[in-house]
C-alpha positions in Angstrom: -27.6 -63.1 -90.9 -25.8 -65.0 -94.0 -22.5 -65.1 -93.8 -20.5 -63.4 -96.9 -18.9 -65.7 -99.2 -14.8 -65.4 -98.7 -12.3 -66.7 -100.6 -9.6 -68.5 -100.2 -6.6 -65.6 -100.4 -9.3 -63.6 -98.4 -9.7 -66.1 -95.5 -5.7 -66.3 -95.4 -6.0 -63.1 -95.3 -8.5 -63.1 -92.3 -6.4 -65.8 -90.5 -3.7 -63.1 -89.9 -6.5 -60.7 -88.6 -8.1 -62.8 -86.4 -4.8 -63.3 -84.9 -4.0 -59.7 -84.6 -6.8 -57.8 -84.5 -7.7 -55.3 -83.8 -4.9 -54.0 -85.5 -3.5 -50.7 -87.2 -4.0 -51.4 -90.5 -0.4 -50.2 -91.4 0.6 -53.2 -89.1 -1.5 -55.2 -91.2 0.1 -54.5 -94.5 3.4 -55.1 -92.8 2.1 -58.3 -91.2 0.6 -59.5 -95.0 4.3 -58.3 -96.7 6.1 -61.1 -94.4 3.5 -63.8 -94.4 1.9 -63.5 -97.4 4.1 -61.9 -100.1 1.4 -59.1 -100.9 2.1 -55.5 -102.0 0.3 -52.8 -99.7 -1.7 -51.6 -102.6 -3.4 -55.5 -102.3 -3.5 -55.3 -98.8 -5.8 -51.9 -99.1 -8.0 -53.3 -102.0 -8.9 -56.8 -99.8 -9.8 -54.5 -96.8 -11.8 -52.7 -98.5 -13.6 -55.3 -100.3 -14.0 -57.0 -97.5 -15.7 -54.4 -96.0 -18.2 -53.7 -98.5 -19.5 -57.0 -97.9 -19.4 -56.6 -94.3 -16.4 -59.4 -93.8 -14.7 -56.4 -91.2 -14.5 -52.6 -90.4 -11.8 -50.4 -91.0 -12.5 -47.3 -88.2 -9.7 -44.8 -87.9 -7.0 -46.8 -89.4 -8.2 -49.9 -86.9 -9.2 -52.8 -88.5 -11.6 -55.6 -86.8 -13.5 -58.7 -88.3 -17.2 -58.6 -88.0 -17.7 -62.3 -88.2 -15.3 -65.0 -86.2 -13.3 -67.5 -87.9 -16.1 -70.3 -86.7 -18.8 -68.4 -89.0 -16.2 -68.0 -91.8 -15.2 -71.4 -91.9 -18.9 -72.6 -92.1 -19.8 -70.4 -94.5 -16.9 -72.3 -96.4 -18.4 -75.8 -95.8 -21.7 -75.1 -97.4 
């Protein structure tokens, strides 16, 4: 399986979920807020793009990568 191309406010982005997860995703807005600077509104539109291209889930409010940090940064090599 090819690994979806993410960029680089995504993968910061991912760095905080990989670190986290799986996490409530009202946790995760907080936890982008303090680390990131972003609004909650661009918290929600990442995850979601994210996973329409099958970057992570969002189940119930619980969100969890579907590909590790190893994949992600390989896919960023090539």
């Amino acid at each position: 399986m090819e690994v979806p191309k993410i960029f680089e406010s995504e993968y910061r982005f991912c760095l905080i979920l990989w670190a986290n997860e799986p996490i409530n995703s009202t946790q995760l807005v907080k936890l982008c807020k303090e680390q990131l600077g972003w609004s909650k509104t661009t918290t929600y539109t990442v995850i979601r793009r994210l996973c329409e291209r099958g970057v992570l889930k969002n189940e119930n409010t619980i969100v969890s990568s579907l590909i590790s940090k190893e994949e992600a940064q390989k896919s960023r090599l090539e």
